[in-house]
Structure formats: C-alpha cells, structure tokens
Backbone as XML, in Angstrom:
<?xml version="1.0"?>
<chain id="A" units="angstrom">
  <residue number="1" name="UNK">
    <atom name="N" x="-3.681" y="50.317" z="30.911"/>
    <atom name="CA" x="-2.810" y="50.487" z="32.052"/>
    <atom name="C" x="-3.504" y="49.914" z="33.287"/>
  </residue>
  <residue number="2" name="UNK">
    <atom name="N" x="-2.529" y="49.377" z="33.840"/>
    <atom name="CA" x="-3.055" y="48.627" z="35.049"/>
    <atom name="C" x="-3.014" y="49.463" z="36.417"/>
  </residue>
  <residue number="3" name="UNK">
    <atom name="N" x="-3.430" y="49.101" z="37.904"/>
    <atom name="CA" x="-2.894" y="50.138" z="38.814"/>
    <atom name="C" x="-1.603" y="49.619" z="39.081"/>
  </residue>
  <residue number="4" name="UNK">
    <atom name="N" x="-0.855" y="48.816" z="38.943"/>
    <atom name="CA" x="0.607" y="48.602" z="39.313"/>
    <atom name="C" x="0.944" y="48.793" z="38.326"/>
  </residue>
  <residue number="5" name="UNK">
    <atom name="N" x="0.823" y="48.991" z="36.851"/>
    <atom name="CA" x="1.614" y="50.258" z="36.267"/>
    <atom name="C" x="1.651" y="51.633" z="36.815"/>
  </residue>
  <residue number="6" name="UNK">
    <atom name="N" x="0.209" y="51.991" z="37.031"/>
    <atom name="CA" x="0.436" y="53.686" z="37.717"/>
    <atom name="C" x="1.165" y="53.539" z="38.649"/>
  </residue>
  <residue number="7" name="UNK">
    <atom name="N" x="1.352" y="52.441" z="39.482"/>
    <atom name="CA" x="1.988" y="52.595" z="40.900"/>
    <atom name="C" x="3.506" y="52.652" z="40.015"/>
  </residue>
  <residue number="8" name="UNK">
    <atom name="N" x="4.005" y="51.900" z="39.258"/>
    <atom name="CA" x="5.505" y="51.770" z="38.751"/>
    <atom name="C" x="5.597" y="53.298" z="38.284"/>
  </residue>
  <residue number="9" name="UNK">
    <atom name="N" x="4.777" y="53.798" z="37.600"/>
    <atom name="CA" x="5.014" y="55.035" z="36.762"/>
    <atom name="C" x="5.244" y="56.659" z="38.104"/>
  </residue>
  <residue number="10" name="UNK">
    <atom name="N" x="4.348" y="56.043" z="39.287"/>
    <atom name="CA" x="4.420" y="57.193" z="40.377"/>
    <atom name="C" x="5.790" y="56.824" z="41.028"/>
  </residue>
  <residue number="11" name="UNK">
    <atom name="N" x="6.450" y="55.553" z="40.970"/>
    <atom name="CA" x="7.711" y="55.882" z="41.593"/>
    <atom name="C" x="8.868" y="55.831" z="41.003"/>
  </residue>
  <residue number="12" name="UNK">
    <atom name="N" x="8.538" y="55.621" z="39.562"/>
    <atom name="CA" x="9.908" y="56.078" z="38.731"/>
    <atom name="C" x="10.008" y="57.446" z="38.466"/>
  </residue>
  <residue number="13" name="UNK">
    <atom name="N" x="8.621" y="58.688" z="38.749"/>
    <atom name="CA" x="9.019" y="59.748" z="38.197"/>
    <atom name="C" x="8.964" y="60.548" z="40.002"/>
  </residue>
  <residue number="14" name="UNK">
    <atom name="N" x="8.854" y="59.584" z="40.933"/>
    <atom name="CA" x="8.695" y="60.316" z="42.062"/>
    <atom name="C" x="9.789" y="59.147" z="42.937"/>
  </residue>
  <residue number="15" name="UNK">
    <atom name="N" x="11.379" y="59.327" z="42.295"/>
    <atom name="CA" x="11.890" y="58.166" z="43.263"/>
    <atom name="C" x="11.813" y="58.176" z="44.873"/>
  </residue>
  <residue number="16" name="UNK">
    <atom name="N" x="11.806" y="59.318" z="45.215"/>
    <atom name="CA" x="11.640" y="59.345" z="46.891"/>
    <atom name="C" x="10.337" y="58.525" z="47.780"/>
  </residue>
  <residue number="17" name="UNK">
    <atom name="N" x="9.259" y="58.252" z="46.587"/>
    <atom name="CA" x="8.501" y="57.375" z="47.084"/>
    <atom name="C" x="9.454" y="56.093" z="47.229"/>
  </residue>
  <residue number="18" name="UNK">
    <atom name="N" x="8.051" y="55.335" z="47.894"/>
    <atom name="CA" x="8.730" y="53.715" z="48.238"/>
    <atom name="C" x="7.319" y="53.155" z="47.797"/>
  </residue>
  <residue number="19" name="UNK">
    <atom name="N" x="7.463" y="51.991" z="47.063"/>
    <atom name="CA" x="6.470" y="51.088" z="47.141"/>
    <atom name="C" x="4.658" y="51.519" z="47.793"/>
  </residue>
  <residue number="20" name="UNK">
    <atom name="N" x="5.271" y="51.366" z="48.893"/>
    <atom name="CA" x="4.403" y="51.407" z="49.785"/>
    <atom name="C" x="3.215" y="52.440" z="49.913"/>
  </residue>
  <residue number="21" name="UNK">
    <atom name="N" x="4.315" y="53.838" z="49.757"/>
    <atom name="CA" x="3.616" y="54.830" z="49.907"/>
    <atom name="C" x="2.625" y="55.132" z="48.503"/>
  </residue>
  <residue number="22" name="UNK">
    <atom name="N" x="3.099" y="54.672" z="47.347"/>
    <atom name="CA" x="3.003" y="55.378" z="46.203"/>
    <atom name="C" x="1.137" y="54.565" z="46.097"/>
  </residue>
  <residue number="23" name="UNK">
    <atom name="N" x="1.827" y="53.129" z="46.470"/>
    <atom name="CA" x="0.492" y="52.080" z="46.493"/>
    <atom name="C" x="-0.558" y="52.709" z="47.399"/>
  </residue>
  <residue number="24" name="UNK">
    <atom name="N" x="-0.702" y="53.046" z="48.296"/>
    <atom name="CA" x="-1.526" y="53.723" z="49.757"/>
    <atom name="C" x="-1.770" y="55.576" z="48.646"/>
  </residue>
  <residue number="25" name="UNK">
    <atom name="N" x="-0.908" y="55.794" z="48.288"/>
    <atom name="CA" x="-1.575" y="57.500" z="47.397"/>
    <atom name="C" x="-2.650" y="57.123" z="46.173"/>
  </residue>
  <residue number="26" name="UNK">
    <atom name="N" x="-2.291" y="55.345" z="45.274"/>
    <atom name="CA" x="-3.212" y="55.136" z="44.211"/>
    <atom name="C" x="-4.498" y="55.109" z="45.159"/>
  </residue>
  <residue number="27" name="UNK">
    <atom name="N" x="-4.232" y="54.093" z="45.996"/>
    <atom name="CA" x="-5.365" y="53.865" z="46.716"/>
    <atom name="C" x="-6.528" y="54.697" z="47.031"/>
  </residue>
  <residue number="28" name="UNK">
    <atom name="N" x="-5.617" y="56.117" z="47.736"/>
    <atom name="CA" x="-6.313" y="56.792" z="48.051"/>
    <atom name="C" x="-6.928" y="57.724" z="47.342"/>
  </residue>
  <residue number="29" name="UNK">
    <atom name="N" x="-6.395" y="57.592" z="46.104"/>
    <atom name="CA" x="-6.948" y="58.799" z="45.101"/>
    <atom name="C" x="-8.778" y="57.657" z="44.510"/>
  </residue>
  <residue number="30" name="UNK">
    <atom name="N" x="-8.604" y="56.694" z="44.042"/>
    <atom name="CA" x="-9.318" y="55.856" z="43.588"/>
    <atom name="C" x="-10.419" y="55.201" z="44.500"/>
  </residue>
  <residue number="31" name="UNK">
    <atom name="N" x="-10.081" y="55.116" z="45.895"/>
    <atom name="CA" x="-11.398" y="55.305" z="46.874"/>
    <atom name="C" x="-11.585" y="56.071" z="46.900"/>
  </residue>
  <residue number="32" name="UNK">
    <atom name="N" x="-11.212" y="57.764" z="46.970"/>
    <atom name="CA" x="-11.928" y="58.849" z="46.945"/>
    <atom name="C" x="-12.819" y="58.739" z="45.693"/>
  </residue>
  <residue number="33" name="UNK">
    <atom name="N" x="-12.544" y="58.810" z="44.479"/>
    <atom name="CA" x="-13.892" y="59.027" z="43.110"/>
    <atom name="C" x="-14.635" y="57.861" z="43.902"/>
  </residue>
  <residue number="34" name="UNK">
    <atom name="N" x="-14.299" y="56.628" z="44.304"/>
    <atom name="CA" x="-15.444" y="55.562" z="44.465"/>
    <atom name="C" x="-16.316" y="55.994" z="45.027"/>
  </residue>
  <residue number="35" name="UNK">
    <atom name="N" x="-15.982" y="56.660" z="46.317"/>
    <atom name="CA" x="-16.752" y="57.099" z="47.737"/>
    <atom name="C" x="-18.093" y="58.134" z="46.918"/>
  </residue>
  <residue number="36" name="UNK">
    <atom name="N" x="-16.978" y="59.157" z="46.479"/>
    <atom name="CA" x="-17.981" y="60.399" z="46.283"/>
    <atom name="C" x="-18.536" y="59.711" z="45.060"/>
  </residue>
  <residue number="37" name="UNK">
    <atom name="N" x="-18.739" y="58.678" z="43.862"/>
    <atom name="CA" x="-20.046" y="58.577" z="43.116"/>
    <atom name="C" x="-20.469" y="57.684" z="44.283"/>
  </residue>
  <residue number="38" name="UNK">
    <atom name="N" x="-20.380" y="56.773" z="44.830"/>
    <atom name="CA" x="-21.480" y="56.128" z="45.493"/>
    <atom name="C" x="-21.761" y="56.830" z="46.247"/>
  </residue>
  <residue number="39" name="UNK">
    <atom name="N" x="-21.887" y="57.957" z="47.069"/>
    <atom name="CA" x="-22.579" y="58.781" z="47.564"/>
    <atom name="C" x="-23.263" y="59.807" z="46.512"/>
  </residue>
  <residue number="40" name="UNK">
    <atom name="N" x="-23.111" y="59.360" z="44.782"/>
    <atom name="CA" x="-24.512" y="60.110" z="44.209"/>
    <atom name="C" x="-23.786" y="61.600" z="43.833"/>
  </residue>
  <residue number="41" name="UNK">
    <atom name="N" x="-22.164" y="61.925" z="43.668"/>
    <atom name="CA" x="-21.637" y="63.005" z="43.361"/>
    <atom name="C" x="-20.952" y="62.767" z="42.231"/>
  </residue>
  <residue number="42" name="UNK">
    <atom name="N" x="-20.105" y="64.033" z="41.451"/>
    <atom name="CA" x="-19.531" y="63.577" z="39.718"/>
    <atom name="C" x="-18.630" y="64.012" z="40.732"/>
  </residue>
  <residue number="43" name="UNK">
    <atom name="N" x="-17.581" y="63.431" z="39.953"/>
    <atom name="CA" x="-16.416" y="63.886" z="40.310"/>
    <atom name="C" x="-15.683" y="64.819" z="38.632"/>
  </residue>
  <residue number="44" name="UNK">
    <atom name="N" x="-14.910" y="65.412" z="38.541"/>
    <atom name="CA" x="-14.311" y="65.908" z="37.427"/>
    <atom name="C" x="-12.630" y="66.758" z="37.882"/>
  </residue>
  <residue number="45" name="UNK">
    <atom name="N" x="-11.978" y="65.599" z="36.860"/>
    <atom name="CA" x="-10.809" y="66.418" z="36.535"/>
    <atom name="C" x="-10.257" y="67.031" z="35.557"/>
  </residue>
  <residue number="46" name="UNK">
    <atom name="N" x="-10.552" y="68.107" z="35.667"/>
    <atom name="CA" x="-10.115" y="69.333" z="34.406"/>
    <atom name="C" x="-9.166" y="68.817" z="33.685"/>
  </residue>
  <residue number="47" name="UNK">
    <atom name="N" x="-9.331" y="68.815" z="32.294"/>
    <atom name="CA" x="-8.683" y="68.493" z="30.986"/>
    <atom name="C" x="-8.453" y="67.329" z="31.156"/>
  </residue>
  <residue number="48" name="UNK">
    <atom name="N" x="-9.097" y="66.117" z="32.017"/>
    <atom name="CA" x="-9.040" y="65.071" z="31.793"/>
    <atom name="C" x="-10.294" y="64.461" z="31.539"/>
  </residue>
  <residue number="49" name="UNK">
    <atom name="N" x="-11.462" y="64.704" z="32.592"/>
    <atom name="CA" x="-13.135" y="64.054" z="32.378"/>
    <atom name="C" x="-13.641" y="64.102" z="33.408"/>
  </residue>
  <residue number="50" name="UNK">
    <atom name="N" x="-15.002" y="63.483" z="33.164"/>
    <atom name="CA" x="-15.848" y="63.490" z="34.469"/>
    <atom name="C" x="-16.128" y="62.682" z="34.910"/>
  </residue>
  <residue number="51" name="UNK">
    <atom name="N" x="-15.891" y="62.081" z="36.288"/>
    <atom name="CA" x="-17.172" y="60.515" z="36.574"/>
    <atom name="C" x="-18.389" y="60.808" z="37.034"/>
  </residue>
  <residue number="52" name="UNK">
    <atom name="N" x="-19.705" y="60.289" z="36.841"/>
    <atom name="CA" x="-20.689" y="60.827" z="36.979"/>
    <atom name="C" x="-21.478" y="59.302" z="37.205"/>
  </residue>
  <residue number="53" name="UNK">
    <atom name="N" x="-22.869" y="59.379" z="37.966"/>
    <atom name="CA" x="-23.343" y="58.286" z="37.765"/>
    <atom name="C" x="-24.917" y="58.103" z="36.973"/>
  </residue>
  <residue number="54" name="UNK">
    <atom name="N" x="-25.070" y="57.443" z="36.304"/>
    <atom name="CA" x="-26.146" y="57.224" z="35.347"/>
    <atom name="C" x="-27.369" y="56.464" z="35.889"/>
  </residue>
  <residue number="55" name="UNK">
    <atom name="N" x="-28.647" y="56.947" z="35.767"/>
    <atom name="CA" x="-29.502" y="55.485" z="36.177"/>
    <atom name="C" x="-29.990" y="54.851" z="35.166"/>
  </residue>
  <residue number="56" name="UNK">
    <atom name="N" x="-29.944" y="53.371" z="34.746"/>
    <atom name="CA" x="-30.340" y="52.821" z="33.716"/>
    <atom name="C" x="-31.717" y="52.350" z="33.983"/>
  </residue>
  <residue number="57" name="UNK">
    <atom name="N" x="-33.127" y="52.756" z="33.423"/>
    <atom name="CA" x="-34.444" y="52.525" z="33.635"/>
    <atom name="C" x="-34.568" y="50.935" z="33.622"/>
  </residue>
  <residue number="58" name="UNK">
    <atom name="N" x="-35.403" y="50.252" z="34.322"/>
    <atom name="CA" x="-35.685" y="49.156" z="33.939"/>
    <atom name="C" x="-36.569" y="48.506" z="32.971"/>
  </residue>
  <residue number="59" name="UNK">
    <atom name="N" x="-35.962" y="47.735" z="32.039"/>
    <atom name="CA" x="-36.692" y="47.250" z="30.705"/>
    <atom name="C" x="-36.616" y="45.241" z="30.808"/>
  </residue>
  <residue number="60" name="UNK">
    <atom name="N" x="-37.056" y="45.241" z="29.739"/>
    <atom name="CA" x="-37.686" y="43.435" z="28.953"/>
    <atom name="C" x="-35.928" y="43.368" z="28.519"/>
  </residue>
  <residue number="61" name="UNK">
    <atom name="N" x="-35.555" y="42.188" z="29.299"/>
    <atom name="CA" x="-34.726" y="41.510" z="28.496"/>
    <atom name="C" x="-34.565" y="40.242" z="28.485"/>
  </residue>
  <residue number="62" name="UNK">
    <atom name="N" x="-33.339" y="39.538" z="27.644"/>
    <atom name="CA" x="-33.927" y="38.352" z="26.958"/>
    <atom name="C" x="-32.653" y="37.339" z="27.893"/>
  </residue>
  <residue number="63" name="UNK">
    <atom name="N" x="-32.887" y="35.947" z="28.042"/>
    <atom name="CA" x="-31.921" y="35.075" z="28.641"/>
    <atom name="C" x="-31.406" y="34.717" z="27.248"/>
  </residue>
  <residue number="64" name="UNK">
    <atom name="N" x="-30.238" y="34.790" z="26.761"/>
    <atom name="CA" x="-29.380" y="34.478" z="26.268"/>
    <atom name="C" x="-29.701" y="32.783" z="25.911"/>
  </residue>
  <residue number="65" name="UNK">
    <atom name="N" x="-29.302" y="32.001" z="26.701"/>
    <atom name="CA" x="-29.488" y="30.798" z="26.635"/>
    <atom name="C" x="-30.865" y="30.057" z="26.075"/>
  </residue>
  <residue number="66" name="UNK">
    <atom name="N" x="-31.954" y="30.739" z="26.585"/>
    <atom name="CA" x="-33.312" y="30.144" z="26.729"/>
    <atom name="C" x="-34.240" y="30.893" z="25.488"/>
  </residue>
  <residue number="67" name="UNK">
    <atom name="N" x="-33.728" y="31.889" z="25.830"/>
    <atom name="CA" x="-35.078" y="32.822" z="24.846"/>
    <atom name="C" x="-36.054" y="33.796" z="25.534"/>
  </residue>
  <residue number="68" name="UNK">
    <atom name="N" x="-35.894" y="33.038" z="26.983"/>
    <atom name="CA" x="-36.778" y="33.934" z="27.754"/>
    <atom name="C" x="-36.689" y="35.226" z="27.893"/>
  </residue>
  <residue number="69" name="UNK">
    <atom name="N" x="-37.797" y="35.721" z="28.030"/>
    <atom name="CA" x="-37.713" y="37.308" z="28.726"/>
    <atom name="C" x="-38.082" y="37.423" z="30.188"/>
  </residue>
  <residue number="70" name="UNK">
    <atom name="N" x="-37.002" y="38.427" z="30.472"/>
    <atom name="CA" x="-36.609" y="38.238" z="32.139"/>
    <atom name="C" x="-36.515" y="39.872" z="32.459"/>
  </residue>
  <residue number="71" name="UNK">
    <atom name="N" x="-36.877" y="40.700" z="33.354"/>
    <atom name="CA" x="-37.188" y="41.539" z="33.680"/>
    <atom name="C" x="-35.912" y="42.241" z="34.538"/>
  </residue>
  <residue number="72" name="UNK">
    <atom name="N" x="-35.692" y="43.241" z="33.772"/>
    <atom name="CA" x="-34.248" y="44.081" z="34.178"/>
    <atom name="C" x="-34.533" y="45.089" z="34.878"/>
  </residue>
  <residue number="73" name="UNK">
    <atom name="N" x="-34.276" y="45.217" z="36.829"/>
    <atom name="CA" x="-34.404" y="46.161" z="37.111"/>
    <atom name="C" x="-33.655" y="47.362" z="37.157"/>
  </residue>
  <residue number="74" name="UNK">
    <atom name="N" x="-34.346" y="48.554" z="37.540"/>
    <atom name="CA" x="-33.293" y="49.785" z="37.506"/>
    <atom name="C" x="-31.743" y="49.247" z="37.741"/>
  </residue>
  <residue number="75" name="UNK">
    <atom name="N" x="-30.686" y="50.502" z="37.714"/>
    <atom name="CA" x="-29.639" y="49.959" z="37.996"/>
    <atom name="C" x="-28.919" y="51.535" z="37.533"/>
  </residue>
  <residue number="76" name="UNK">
    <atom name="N" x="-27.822" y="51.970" z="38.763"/>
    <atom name="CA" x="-26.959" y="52.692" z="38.563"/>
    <atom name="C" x="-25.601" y="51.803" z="37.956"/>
  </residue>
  <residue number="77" name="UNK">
    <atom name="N" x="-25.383" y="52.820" z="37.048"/>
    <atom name="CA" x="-24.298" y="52.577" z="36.109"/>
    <atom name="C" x="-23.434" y="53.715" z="36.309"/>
  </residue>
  <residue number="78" name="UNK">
    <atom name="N" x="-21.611" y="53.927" z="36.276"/>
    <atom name="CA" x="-20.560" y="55.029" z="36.182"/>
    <atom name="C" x="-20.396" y="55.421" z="34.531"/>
  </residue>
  <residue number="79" name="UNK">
    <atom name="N" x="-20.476" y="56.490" z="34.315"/>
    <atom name="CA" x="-20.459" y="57.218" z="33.633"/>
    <atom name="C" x="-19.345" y="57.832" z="32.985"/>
  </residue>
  <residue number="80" name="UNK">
    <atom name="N" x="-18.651" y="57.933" z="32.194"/>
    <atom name="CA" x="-16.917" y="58.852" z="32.292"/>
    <atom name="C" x="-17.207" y="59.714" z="30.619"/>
  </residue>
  <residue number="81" name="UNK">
    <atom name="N" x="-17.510" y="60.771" z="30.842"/>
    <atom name="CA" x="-16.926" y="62.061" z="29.819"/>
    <atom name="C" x="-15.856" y="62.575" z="29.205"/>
  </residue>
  <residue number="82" name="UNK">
    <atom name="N" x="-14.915" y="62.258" z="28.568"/>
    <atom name="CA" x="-13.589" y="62.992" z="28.422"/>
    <atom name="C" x="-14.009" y="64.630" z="28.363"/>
  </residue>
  <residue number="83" name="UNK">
    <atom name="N" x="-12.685" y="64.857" z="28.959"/>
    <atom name="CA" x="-12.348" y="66.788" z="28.926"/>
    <atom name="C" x="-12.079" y="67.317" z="27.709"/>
  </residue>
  <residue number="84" name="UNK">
    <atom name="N" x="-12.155" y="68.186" z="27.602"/>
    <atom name="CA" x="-11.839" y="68.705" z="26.273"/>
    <atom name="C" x="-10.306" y="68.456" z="26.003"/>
  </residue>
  <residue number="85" name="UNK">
    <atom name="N" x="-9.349" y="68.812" z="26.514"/>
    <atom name="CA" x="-8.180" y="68.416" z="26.376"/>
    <atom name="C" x="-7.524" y="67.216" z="26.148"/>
  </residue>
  <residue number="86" name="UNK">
    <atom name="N" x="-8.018" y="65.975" z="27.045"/>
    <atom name="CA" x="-7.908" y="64.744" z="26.568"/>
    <atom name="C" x="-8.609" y="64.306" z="25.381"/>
  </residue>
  <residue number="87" name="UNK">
    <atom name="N" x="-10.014" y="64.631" z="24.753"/>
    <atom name="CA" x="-10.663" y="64.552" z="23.591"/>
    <atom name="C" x="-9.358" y="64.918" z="22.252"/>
  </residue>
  <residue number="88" name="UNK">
    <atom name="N" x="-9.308" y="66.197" z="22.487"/>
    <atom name="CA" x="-7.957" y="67.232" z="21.484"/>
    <atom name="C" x="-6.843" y="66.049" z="21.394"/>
  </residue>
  <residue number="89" name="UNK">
    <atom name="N" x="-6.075" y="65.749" z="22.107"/>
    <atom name="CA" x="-4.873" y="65.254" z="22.566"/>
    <atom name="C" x="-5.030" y="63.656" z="21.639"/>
  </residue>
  <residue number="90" name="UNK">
    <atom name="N" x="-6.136" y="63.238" z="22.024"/>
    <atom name="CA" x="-6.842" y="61.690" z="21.418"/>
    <atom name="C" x="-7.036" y="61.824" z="20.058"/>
  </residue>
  <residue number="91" name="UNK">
    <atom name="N" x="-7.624" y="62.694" z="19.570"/>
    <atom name="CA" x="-7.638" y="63.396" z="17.955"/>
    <atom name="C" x="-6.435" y="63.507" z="17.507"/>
  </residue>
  <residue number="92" name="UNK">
    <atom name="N" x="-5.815" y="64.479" z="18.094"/>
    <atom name="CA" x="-4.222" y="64.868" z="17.469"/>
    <atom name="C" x="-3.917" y="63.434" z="16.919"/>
  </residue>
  <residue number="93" name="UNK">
    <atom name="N" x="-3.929" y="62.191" z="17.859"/>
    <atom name="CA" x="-3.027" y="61.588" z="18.146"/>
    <atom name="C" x="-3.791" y="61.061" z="16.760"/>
  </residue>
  <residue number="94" name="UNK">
    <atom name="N" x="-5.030" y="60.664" z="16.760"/>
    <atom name="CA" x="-5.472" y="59.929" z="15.364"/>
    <atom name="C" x="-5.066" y="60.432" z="13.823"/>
  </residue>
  <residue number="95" name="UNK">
    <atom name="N" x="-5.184" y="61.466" z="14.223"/>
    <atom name="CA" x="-4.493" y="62.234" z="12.460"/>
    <atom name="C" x="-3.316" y="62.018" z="12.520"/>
  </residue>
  <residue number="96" name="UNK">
    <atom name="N" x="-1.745" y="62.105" z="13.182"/>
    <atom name="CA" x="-1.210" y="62.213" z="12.872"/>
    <atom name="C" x="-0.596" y="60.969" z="12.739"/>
  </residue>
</chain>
C-alpha cells in the first residue's frame, strides 16, 4: 500500500474529508513517528507494532564490484515489531 492509497482509503470511509485534508492528517500522523524516532523514542501502536530505532555496530565490509574491504561505520537503522494482534490476524490469514 502506497500513501495515496491510505489517503484514497481515509476518504472513501471518511467522505466529509476532502483531498486535502485527509493528505495534511497522513502527513501528519507519519511526521509524527519520524520526529519522535529521530529524536531516539519507539513509538507503538497497540495491536498493531512498534517503531523503535536500532544501532547497527560498525564492521569489515566488502565492495561488491572490486573485492575490496571497506569499512562500515556505525549506523542507526528503524526497527518495526508486529503486535500481537497483527502477528494472530497474519497467521489466521496463512492457515486458512
């Protein structure tokens, strides 16, 4: 799903939106998680998951092209957990 699907999906089940507004509410929901992990916080929505941010240590890695080994520094990486409910829901969906 794309965000102009969510945006189509927030104003077909919310017709009183307009365009506009629905686009400016994705927005604002999706700079908020941005803000608060780059300020170093998880965010979590119950029965859906968590965003969280990871630090990846720095190690030896290799250039693809060359062969060389080239030196990988640290590096924060986003993180996402499913909830228990979305986990359940994802299962169901595989068995049946």
């Amino acid at each position: 799903m794309t965000r102009s699907e969510l945006i189509a999906i927030l104003i077909e089940k919310n017709p009183h939106l307009q365009l506009r507004e629905a686009t400016l509410l994705v927005n604002t929901v999706f700079g908020g998680i941005t803000s608060s992990l780059a300020a170093g916080n998880r965010v979590e929505l119950r029965g859906f998951g968590a965003f969280s941010v990871k630090e990846r240590e720095p190690r030896l890695g290799r250039n693809p092209k060359t062969g060389e080994q080239v030196k990988v520094s640290k590096k924060l990486v986003p993180f996402f957990k499913t909830g228990k409910e979305l986990h359940q829901r994802l299962n169901k969906a595989d068995a049946g």
